[in-house]
C-alpha positions as CSV (number, residue, x, y, z in Angstrom):
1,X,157.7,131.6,52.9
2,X,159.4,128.2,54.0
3,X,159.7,129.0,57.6
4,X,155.8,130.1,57.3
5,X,154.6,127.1,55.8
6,X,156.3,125.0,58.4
7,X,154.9,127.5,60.9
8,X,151.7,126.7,60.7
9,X,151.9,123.4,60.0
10,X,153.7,123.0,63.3
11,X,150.9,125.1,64.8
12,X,148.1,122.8,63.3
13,X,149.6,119.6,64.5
14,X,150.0,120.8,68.2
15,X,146.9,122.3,68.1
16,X,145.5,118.9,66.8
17,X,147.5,116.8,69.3
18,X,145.9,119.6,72.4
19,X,142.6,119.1,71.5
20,X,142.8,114.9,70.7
21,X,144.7,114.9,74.8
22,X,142.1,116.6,76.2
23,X,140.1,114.9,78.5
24,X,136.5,113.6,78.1
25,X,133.6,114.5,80.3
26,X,131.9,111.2,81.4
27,X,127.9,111.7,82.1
28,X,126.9,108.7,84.4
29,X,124.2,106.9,82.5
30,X,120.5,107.8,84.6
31,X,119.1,104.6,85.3
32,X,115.4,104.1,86.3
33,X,115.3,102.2,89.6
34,X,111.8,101.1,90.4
35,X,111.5,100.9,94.4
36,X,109.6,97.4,95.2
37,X,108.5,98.3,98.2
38,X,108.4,96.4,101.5
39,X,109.4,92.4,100.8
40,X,107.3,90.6,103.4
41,X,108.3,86.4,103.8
42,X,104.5,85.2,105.3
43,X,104.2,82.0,106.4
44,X,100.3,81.3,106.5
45,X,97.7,78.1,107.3
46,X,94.3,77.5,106.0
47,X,92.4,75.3,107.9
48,X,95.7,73.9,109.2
49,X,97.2,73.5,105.9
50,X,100.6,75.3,106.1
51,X,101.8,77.7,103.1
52,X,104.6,80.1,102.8
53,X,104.7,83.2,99.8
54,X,107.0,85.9,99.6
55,X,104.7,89.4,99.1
56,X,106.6,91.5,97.7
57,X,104.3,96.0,97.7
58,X,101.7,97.4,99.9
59,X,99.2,96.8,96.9
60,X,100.0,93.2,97.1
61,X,99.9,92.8,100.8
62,X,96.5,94.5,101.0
63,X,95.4,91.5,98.2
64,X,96.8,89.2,100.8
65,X,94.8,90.2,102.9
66,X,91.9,90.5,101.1
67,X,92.4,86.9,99.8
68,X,92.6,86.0,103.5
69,X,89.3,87.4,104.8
70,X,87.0,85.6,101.3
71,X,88.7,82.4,102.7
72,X,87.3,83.5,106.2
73,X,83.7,83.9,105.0
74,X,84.0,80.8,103.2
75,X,84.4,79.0,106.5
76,X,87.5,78.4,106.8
77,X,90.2,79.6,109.5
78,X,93.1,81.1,108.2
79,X,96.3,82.0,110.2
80,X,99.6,84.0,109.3
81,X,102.7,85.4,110.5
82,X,105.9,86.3,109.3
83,X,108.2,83.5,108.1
84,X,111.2,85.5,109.9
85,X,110.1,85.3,113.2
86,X,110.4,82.2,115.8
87,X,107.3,79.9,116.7
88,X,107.8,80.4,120.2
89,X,104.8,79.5,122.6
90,X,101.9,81.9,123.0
91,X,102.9,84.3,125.6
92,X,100.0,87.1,125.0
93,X,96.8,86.7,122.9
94,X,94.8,89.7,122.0
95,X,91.2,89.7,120.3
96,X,89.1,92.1,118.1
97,X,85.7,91.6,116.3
98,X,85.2,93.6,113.4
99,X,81.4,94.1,111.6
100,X,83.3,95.0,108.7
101,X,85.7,93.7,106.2
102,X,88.0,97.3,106.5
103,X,88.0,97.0,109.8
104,X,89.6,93.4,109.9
105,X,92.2,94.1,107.5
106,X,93.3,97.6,109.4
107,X,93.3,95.9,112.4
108,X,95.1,92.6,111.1
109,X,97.6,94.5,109.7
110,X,98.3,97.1,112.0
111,X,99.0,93.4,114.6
112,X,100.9,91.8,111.9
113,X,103.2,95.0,111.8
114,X,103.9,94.6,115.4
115,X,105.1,91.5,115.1
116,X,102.1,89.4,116.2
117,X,101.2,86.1,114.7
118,X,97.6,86.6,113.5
119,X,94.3,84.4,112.9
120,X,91.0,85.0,111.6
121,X,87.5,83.5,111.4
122,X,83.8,84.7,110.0
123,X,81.0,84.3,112.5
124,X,78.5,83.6,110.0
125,X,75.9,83.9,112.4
126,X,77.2,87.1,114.0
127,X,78.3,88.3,110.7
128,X,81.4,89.2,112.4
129,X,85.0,88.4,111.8
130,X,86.9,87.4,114.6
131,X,90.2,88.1,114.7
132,X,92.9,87.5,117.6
133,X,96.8,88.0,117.4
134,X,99.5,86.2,119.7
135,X,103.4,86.3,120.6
C-alpha cells in the first residue's frame, strides 16, 4: 500500500510539473489600424498671400479644393502646388475654362496629380473659372 501511495503521488507531481512546462500559445493582439490615406504637403497663395497646410484624405483634399474655388468666386486668385516640389521657372503653361464648379476641381486635380503647379480665377462676367497649370 506504501509503494502505491508513493506511486501515485510520484505520478501526480510529474504529471503536474508536464503540464506547468508546457508551452503557451501566444495570440498576437489584432490591432485596428485606420489607413489615413494620401498625406499631401500644399503650399498655396491667395491673392499673393503665401500659406502652407498639410491635407491629410481624399475627403479633405476635395474640401481643399472646394475651399479654393468659393475663394475664386469671391474675386480673389488662388494658386497651389505641392510643398515637395522645386519653384523652378515656368517651363510649360496649360489652360482650361470650366462653366462648372466639377469641372474645375476634376480638372485641377487631375493637373495637381501630375505634378503641375496650379492657379485659378472666376470670370465673373463669363461665369467661368479659369484655370491654368505650369512646370
Amino acid at each position: 500500500m506504501k509503494k502505491s501511495v508513493i506511486s501515485i503521488a510520484m505520478f501526480a507531481i510529474l504529471a503536474s510539473m508536464t503540464v506547468g512546462c508546457q508551452k503557451e500559445d501566444y495570440v498576437e493582439p489584432q490591432s485596428d489600424v485606420a489607413e489615413i490615406g494620401t498625406v499631401r504637403t500644399v503650399s498655396y497663395a491667395v491673392d499673393g498671400v503665401a500659406h502652407q497646410i498639410t491635407i491629410i484624405g481624399d475627403d479633405a483634399w476635395n474640401d481643399f479644393l472646394h475651399r479654393m474655388l468659393a475663394l475664386c468666386r469671391e474675386g480673389h486668385e488662388v494658386f497651389f502646388r505641392d510643398a515637395k516640389s522645386p519653384l523652378l521657372g515656368v517651363k510649360e503653361t496649360l489652360t482650361y475654362s470650366a462653366k462648372t464648379e466639377a469641372e474645375a476641381i476634376a480638372w485641377c486635380d487631375a493637373k495637381f496629380k501630375e505634378g503641375y503647379n496650379v492657379g485659378m480665377q472666376y470670370d465673373k462676367d463669363e461665369q467661368v473659372y479659369k484655370c491654368y497649370a505650369t512646370r
